[in-house]
Backbone bond lengths (Angstrom), bond angles and torsions (degrees), N, CA, C in turn:
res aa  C-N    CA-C-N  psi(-1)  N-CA   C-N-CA  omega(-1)  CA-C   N-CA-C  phi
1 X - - - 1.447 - - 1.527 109.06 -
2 X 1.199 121.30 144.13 1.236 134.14 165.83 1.451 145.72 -92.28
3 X 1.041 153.94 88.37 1.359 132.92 -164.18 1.129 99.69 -135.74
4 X 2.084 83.68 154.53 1.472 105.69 -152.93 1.479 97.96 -114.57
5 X 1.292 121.51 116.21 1.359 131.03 160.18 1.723 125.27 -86.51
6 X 1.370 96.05 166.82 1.659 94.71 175.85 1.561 119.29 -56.60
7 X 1.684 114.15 -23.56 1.656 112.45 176.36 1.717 112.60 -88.49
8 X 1.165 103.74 -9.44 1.317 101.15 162.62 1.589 141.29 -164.18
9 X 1.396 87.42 77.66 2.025 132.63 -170.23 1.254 91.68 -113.62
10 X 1.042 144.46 -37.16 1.301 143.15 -161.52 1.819 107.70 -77.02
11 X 1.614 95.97 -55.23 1.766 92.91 -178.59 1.532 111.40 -90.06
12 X 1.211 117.12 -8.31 1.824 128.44 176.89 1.285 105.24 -87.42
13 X 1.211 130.59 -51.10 1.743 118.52 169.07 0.910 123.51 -109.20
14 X 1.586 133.83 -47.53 1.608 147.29 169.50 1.416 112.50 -31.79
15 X 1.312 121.96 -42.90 1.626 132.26 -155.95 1.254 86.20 -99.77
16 X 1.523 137.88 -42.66 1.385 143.90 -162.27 1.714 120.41 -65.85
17 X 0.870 124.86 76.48 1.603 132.78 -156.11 1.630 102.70 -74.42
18 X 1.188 135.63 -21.02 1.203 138.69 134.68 1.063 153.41 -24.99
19 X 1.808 93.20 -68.41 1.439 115.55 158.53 1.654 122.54 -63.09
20 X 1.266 102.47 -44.55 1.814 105.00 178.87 1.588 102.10 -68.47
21 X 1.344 142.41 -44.71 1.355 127.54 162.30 1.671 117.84 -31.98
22 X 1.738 120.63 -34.90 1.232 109.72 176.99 0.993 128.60 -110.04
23 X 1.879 107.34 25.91 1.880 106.14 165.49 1.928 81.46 -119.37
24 X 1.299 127.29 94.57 1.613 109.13 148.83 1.169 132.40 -66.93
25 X 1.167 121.58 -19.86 1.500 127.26 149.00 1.433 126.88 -22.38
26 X 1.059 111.43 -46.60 1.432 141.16 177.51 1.421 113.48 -87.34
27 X 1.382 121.17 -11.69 1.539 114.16 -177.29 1.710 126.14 -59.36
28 X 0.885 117.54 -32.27 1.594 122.05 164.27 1.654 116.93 -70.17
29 X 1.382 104.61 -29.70 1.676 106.86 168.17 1.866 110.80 -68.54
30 X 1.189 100.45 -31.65 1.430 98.41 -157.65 2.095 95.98 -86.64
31 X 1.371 100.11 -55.91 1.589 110.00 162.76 1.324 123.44 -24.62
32 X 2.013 113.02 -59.67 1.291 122.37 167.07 1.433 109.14 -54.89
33 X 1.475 135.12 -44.67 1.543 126.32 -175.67 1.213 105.49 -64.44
34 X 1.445 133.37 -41.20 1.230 131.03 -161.95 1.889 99.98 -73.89
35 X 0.937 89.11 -44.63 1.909 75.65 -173.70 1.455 102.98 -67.41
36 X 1.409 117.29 -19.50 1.521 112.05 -175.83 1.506 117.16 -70.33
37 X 1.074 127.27 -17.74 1.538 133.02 -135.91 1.317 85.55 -122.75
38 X 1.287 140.29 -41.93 1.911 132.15 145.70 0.994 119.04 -43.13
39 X 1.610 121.73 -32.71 1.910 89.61 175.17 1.738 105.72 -124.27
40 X 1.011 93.91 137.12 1.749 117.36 -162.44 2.338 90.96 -50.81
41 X 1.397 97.10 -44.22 1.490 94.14 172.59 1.219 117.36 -68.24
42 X 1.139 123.57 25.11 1.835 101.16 -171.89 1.909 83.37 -154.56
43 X 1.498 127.79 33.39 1.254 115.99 149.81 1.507 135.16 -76.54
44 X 1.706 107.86 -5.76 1.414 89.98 172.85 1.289 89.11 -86.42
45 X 1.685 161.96 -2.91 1.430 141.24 -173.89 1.138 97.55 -72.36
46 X 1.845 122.63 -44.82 1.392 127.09 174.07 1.662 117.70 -30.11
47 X 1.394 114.25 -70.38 1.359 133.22 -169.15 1.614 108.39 -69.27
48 X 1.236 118.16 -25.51 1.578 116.13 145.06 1.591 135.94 -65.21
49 X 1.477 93.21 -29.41 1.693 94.57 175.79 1.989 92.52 -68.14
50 X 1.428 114.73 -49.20 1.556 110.79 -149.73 2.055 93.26 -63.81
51 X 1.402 118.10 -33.50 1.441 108.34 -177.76 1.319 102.71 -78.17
52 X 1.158 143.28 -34.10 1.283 132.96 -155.37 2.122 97.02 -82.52
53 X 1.467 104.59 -41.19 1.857 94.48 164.02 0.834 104.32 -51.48
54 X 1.445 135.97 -65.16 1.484 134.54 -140.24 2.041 108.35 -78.50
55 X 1.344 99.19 -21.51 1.705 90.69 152.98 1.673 129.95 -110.58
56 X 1.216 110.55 11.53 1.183 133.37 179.12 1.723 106.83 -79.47
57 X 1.260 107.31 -61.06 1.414 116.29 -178.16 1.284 112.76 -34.16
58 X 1.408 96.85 125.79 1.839 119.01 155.36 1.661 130.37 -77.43
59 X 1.361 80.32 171.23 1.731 66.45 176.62 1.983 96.17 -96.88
60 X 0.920 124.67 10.64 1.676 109.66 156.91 1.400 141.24 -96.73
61 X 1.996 82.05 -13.90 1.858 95.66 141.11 1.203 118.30 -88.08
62 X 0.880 125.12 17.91 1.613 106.68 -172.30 1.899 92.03 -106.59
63 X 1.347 104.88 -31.81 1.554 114.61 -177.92 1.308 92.86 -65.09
64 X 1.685 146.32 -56.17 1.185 119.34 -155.45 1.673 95.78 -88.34
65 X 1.107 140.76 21.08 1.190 136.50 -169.35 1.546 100.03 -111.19
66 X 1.253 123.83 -42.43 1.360 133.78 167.04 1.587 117.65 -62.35
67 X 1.522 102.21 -35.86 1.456 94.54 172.38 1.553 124.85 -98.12
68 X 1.056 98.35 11.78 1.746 115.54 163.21 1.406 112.65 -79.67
69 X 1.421 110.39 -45.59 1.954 119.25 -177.13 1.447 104.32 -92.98
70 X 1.481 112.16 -2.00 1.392 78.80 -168.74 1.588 141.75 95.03
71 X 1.208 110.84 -11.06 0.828 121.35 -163.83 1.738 132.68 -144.79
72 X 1.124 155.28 -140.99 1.547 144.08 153.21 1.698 88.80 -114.46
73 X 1.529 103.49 141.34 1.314 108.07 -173.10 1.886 97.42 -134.56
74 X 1.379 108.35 141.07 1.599 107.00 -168.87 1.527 106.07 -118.89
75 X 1.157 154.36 134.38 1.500 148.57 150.43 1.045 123.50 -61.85
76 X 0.929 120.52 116.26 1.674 117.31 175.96 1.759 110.97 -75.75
77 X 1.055 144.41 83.79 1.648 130.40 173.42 1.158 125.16 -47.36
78 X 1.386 114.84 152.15 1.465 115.19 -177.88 1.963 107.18 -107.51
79 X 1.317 101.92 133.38 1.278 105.07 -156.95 1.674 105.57 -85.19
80 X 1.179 125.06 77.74 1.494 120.29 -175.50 1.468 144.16 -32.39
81 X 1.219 102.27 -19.08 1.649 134.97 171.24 1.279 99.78 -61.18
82 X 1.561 137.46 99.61 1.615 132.02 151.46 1.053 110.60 -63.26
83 X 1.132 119.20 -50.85 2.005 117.97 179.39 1.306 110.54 -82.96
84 X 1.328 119.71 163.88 1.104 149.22 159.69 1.439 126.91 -143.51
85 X 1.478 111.07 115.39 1.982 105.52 170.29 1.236 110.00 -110.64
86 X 1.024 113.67 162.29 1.497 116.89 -165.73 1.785 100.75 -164.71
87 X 1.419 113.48 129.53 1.499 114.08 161.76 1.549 126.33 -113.86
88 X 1.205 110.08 131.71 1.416 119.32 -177.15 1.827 117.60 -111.67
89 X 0.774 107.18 126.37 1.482 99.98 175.20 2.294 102.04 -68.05
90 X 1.837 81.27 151.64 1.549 91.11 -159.49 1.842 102.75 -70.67
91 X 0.906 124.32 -12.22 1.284 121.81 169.78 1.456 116.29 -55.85
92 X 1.518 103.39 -64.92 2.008 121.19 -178.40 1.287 105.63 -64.23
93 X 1.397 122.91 2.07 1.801 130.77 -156.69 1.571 91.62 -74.63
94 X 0.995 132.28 -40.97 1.562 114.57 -163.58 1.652 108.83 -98.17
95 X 1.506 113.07 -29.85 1.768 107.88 179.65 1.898 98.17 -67.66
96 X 1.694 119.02 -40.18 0.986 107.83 -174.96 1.702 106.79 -52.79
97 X 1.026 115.22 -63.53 1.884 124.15 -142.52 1.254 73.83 -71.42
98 X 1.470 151.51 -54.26 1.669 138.23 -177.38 1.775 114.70 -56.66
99 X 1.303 129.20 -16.64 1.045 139.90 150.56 1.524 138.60 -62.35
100 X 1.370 89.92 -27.26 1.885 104.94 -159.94 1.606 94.22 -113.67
101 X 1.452 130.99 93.34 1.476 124.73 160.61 1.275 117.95 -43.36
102 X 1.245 143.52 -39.23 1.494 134.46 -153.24 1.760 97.07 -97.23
103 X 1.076 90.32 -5.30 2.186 78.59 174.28 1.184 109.72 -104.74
104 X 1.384 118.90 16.94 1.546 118.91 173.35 1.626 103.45 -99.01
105 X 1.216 124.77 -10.85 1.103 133.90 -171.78 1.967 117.63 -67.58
106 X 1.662 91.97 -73.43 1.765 92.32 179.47 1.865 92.41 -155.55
107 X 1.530 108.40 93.27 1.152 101.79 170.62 1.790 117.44 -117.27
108 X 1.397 107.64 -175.70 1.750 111.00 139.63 1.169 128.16 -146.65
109 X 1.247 116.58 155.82 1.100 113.31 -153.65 1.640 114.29 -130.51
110 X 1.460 144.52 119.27 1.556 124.55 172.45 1.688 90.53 -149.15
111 X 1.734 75.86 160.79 1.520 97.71 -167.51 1.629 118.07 -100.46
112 X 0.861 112.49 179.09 2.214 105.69 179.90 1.882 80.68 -153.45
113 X 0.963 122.57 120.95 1.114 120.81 149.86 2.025 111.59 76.56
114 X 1.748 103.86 -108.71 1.686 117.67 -179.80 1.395 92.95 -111.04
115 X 1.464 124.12 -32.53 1.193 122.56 165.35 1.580 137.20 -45.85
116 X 1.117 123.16 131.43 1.777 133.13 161.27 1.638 105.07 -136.52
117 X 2.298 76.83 128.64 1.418 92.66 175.46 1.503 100.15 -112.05
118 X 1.677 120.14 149.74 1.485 111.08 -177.57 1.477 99.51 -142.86
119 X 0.590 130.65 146.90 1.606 162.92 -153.36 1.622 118.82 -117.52
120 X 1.056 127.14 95.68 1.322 116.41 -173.09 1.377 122.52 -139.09
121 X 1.396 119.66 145.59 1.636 121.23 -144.86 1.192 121.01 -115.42
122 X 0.910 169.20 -106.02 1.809 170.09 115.23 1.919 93.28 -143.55
């Protein structure tokens, strides 16, 4: 199986001149990257074309994309939400945050009472 993330959409379909002939759907996404990727000023438009495919995709691209490789092909989405809050009562406070990988990362955290509210960032 394959899956295509935001670090690598770029050399799996973008580069693939083949493959972009068989999503036209996508032809103004792929058009906009291409003019982007010539001028050194216009790479963040680039890195918007590659997120905006990679949450764009259907599942009837994903069928002709699988049957291009050969293979079952998966998308990874990009989760747009930078924040996250979340409340836990202070008891469950430590199995949760030992449960939850992404709040070990960059959070905050304060309490009111039995309550904890935490805050967490990408």
């Amino acid at each position: 199986m394959k899956i295509i993330t935001f670090q690598n959409v770029e050399k799996l379909v973008f580069l693939d001149s083949k493959l972009r002939n068989l999503l036209p759907d996508f032809k103004n996404t792929f058009n906009s990257w291409g003019l982007a990727i010539q001028a050194p000023e216009l790479r963040g438009l680039a890195q918007k074309m590659l997120i905006d495919f990679v949450n764009q995709v259907e599942d009837k691209h994903l069928e002709v994309i699988s049957n291009y490789f050969n293979e079952e092909v998966e998308v990874e989405k990009i989760d747009p939400n930078v924040a996250k809050h979340l409340e836990v009562s202070i008891h469950e406070a430590e199995n949760y945050l030992n449960s939850n990988p992404f709040v070990k990362e960059a959070m905050f955290a304060y309490r009111e009472g039995n309550q904890l509210y935490i805050s967490v960032w990408r």
